[in-house]
N, C-alpha and C positions, 0 to 999 in steps of 0.2 A: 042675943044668940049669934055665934057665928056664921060669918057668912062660908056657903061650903066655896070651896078652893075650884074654879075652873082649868078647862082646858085651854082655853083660851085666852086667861088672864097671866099678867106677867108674874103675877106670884107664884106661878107654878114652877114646880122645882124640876130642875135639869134630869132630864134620863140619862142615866150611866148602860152607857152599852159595853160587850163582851170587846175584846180586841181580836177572838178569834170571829168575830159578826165579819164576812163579806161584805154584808150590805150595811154594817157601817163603816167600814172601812173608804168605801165608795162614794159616802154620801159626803157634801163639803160640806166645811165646819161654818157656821151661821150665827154672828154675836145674840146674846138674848135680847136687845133691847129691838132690833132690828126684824127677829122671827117674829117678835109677838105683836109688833103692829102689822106686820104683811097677814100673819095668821088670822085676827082678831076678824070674828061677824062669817068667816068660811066654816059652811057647811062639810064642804068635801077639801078639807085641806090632806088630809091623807091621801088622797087619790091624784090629787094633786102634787102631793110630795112625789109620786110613784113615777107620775110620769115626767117631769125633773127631771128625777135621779135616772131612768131609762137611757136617752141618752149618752149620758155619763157612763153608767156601767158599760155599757157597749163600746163605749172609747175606751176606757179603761181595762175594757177584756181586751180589745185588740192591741192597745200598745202593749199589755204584757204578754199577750198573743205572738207579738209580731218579732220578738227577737227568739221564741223557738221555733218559728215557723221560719224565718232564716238561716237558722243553725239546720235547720233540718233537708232546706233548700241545696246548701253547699254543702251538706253531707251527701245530698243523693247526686249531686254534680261532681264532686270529687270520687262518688262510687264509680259515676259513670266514664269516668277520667282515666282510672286505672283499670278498667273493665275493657279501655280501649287500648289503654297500651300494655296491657297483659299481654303476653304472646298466645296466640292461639295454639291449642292443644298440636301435640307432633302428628297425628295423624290426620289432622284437618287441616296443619298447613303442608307436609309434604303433600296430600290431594291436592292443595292448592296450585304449590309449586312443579307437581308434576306432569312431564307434558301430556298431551292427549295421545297415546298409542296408534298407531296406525290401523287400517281395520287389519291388512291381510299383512303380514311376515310369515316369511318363509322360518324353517327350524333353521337353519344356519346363520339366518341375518337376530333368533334370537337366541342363541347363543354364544354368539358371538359379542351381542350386548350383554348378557348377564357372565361373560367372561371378563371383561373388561369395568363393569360393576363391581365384581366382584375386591375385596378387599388383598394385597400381599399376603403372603403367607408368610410369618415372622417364626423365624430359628428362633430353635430355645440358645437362651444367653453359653448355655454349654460347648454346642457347637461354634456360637463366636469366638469365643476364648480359643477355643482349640484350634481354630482357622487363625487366629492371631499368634496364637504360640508358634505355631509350627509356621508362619511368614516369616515370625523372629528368629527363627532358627535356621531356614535357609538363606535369609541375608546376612545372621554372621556365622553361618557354616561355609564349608570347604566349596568350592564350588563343583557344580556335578560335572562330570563326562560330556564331550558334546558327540550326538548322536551322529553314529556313522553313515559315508554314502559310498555305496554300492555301486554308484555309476562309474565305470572305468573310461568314458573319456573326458580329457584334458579339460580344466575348467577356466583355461585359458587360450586365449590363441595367438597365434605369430604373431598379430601383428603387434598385438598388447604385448607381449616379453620383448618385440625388439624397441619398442620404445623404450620399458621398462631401462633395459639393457644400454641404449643412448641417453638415457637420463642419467642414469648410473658414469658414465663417462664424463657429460656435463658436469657435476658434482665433482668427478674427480681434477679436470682441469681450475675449475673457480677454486677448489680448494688448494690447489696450485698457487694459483694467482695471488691469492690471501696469503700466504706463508711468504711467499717474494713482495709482498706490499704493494703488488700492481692490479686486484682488483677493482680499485676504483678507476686506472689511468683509461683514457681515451684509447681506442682501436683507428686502425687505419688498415684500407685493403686494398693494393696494386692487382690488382687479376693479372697485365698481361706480364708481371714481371714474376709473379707467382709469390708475395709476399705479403704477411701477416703480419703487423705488430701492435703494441701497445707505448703509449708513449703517456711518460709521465708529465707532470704540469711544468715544467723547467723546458720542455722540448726534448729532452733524451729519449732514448728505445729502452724499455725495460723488458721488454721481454719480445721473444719475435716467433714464429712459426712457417712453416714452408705452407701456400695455399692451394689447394683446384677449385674450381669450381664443377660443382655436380651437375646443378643445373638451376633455372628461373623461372619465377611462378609471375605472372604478371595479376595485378590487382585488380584490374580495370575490365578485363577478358575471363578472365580465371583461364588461362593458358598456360600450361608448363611444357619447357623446353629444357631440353637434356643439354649439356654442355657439349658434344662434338656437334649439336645439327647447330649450333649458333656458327655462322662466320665468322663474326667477330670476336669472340674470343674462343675458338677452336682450338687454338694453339695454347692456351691457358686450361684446358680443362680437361677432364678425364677423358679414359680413351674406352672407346663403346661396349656396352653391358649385353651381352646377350639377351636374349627373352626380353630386353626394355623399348616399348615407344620408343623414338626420340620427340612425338609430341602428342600433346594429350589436353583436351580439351574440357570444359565444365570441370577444374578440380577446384577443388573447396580447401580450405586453409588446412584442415588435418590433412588432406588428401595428398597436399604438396610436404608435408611434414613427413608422409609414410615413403612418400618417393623417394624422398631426398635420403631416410637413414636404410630404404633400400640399394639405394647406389653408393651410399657410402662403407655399407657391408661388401658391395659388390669391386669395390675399388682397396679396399681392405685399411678404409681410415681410420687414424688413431681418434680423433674427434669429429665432429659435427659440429657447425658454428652459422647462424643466418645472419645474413646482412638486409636490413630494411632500408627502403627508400620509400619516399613517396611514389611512385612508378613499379615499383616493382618486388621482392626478394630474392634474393640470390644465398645459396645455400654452398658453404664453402667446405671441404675436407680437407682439417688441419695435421699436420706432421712435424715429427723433428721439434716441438717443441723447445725453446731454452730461453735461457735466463742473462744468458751472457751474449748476446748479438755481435757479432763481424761488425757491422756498422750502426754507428750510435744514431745517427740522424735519420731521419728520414724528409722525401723530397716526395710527393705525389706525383704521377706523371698528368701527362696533358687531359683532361676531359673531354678533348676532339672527339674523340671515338663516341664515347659515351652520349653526348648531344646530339651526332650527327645521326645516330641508333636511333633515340627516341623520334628527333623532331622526323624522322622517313619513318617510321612508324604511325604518328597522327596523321599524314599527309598520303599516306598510303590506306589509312582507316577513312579519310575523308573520299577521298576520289572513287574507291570501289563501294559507295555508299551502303556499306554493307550494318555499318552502325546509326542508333538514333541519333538526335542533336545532341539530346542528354549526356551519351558515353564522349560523344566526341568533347563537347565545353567540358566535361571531368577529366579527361586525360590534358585537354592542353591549359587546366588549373593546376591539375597535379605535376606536370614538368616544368610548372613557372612554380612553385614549390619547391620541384627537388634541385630548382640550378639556385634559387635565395638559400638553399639549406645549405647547399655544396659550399657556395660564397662563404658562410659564415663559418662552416663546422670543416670541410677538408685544406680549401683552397685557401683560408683566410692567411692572409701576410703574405699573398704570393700577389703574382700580377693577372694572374686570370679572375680578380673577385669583379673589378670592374665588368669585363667582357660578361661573365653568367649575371651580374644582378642584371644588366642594359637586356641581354637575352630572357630572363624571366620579366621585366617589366614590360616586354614588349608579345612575348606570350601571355601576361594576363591581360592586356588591352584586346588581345584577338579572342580569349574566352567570351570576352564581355560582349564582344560583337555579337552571340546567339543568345535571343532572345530568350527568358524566361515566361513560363506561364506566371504572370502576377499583373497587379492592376495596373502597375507604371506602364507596362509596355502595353498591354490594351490600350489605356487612353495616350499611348503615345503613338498608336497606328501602326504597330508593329503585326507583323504575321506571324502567327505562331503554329508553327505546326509539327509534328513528330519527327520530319526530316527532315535536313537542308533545303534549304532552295538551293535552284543550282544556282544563280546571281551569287549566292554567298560562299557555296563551297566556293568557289570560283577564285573569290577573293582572299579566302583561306589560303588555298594553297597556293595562291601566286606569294602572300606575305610567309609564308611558310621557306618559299623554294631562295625568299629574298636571303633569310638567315642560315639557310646551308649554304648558298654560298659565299656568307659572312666568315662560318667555321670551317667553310673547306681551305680558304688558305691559310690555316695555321696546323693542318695537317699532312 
C-alpha cells in the first residue's frame, strides 16, 4: 500500500500560486531541499511562515509606499510654493498697500486728494488730429497780423534814439575807414594841438580829423569832467554847454557814454570817438574828416603835461585822505600802466620811452609799498588797515613830489 504523501515530506509537490497573490508576491523564494528540512517535525509552520513574512510585507508596503508618499510630499511643497508667490487678489493687496487714512479730513483736504487721484482725462484721437492739422497749418500759413497798441506814448526814449543815432555815425565813419583801407591802422591823439589821425604800419598818416575834447571820465573815482572846467586842456576843448555840470560825480560807464554824445550834440559834432587809458577816458568830437592829410608824419608832443596831471592827482588823493589804501595803491598801479603803455604804444622810437618806463617802474615800487590784506604781510608784521598811516602817506608823497620835479624841467 502506498504510503500517503505529507506535508512535511520532501516529496510533496510545489504550490503554484496566482501572480496576481500579494502575498505571494511578498513572500521570498525558498529552494525545496532547504524548506523541507527547516519545515520537517513543526507543528505550527504556517504561523510561523505568517510571521516571517509580517515583517517583510511591511518593508515592502513602505518601500513601494515611500516614493508616492514623496511625490505626494513635493506636490503639496510646490502647491505651497506657488500659493505663495501667486500675487494676492487686487483687493487684498491694494488694502494692503493702502495707507491708514487719517481719522478727521476736512472736505477740501479730500478733495483735493481724490482730485489729484483722479486719472487725466484723454481727448478723443479726433480732437488730436484736428489740434495737429490746424498747428500744421499755421506754421506753413501766412503769418497773422500783430495785434495792435493803443498806447500813444513813445515806446522809446531820448536817450535810447540818441545813442541809437551815435551808433549810426560810428558805423558810418568805420565804414569810411574800410573803403580807404585804414581800418585796421593805429590812431594817435594830440589834444592840445587839436589833432586826430590814423597811421598806417609804414608810419604815414592815412587819414586825419580835426579833435575836441568833450570831456573825462576817470575810472578810478567814477568822476566826469567837462572839458572847459579842466585847466589843462581848456584851451583844446569845447566851449561851455549850457544846462551842463561841468562836474559830476558817481557816473557809471553808460552814464559817461550819455554825457559825452550829450555834448557832442551840444557842440554839433560830426562823430564821436573814446580814447582809453589805463587812468582814464577821454571822449573826443571829431571833424573835417579826410583822407588826404596836409602832413604825412606825425610827431607826438611832449607827455609833460599829461604825467604831471596824473601824478598831482595821486598826491593830492593821498594828502586830503579822503580815499582808502585800496583806491590809492590802484591808481598809482594804474599810472605805472599807462606811462609802460605810453612807452610802448605812443612814444616808442622817440626819446621819451626811457624817461615814462624809469617813471612807471618807480611808481610800481611805491604801489607795493601799501600793504595788502594776505598772509605774507601778516606774518611779515605789516599793519594793515583801511587807511594810510600817516608815517607812509608821508613817504608817498615826498617820493611822489621827487618825480614832478623830475618832469617839471622838461616843461
Amino acid at each position: 500500500m502506498p504510503k500517503p504523501r505529507g506535508r512535511g515530506t520532501s516529496a510533496e509537490p510545489r504550490r503554484t500560486v496566482k501572480a496576481s497573490s500579494g502575498r505571494a508576491r511578498a513572500q521570498p523564494h525558498v529552494k525545496p531541499g532547504k524548506r523541507g528540512g527547516a519545515d520537517a517535525g513543526a507543528p505550527n509552520n504556517g504561523a510561523a511562515a505568517n510571521r516571517a513574512a509580517a515583517p517583510n510585507k511591511r518593508a515592502a508596503a513602505e518601500r513601494a509606499a515611500a516614493p508616492n508618499k514623496r511625490a505626494a510630499t513635493e506636490r503639496a511643497a510646490a502647491n505651497k510654493g506657488a500659493a505663495a508667490k501667486r500675487p494676492a487678489a487686487p483687493n487684498k493687496r491694494a488694502a494692503a498697500e493702502r495707507p491708514a487714512a487719517p481719522r478727521l479730513r476736512g472736505a477740501k483736504a479730500r478733495a483735493d486728494e481724490e482730485a489729484r487721484a483722479a486719472p487725466p482725462k484723454r481727448r478723443a484721437r479726433s480732437g488730436v488730429r484736428k489740434a495737429a492739422s490746424e498747428a500744421d497749418d499755421a506754421e506753413l500759413g501766412p503769418p497773422r497780423p500783430p495785434e495792435l497798441d493803443w498806447d500813444d506814448t513813445p515806446s522809446d526814449s531820448a536817450e535810447e534814439a540818441r545813442a541809437r543815432r551815435w551808433a549810426a555815425r560810428g558805423e558810418e565813419l568805420f565804414q569810411q575807414l574800410v573803403d580807404h583801407g585804414a581800418s585796421l591802422h593805429e590812431y594817435r591823439a594830440d589834444i592840445k594841438e587839436g589833432r586826430f589821425v590814423w597811421i598806417a604800419p609804414g608810419g604815414r598818416v592815412s587819414a586825419e580829423a580835426r579833435a575836441r575834447l568833450l570831456c573825462s571820465w576817470s575810472r578810478a573815482t567814477s568822476v566826469l569832467v567837462m572839458a572847459w572846467a579842466d585847466p589843462l586842456v581848456s584851451g583844446a576843448g569845447i566851449e561851455r554847454i549850457d544846462g551842463m555840470p561841468a562836474e559830476q560825480d558817481s557816473v557809471g560807464e553808460e552814464g559817461a557814454w550819455q554825457i559825452a554824445m550829450a555834448a557832442a550834440d551840444g557842440c554839433g559834432a560830426a562823430y564821436l570817438y573814446r580814447v582809453s587809458s589805463p587812468l582814464a577816458w577821454y571822449f573826443l568830437a571829431l571833424d573835417d574828416l579826410t583822407f588826404s592829410p596836409k602832413r604825412a608824419s606825425f610827431h607826438p608832443g611832449a607827455p609833460v603835461g599829461l604825467v604831471l596831471r596824473a601824478i598831482g592827482e595821486v598826491r593830492e588823493a593821498i594828502g586830503s585822505r579822503a580815499e582808502p589804501a585800496d583806491v590809492i595803491r590802484d591808481r598809482i598801479s594804474a599810472l605805472s600802466d599807462s606811462l609802460f603803455h605810453q612807452a610802448r604804444y605812443a612814444y616808442r622810437d622817440t626819446d621819451w620811452v626811457a624817461r615814462l618806463e624809469r617813471t612807471g617802474g618807480c611808481l610800481m615800487h611805491l604801489a607795493k609799498r601799501i600793504p595788502r590784506a594776505s598772509y605774507s604781510a601778516i606774518a611779515a608784521g605789516q599793519r594793515i588797515d583801511e587807511w594810510l598811516e600817516r608815517e607812509l602817506a608821508v613817504e608817498l608823497m615826498n617820493a611822489l613830489s621827487l618825480i614832478e620835479d623830475e618832469w617839471s624841467l622838461f616843461g
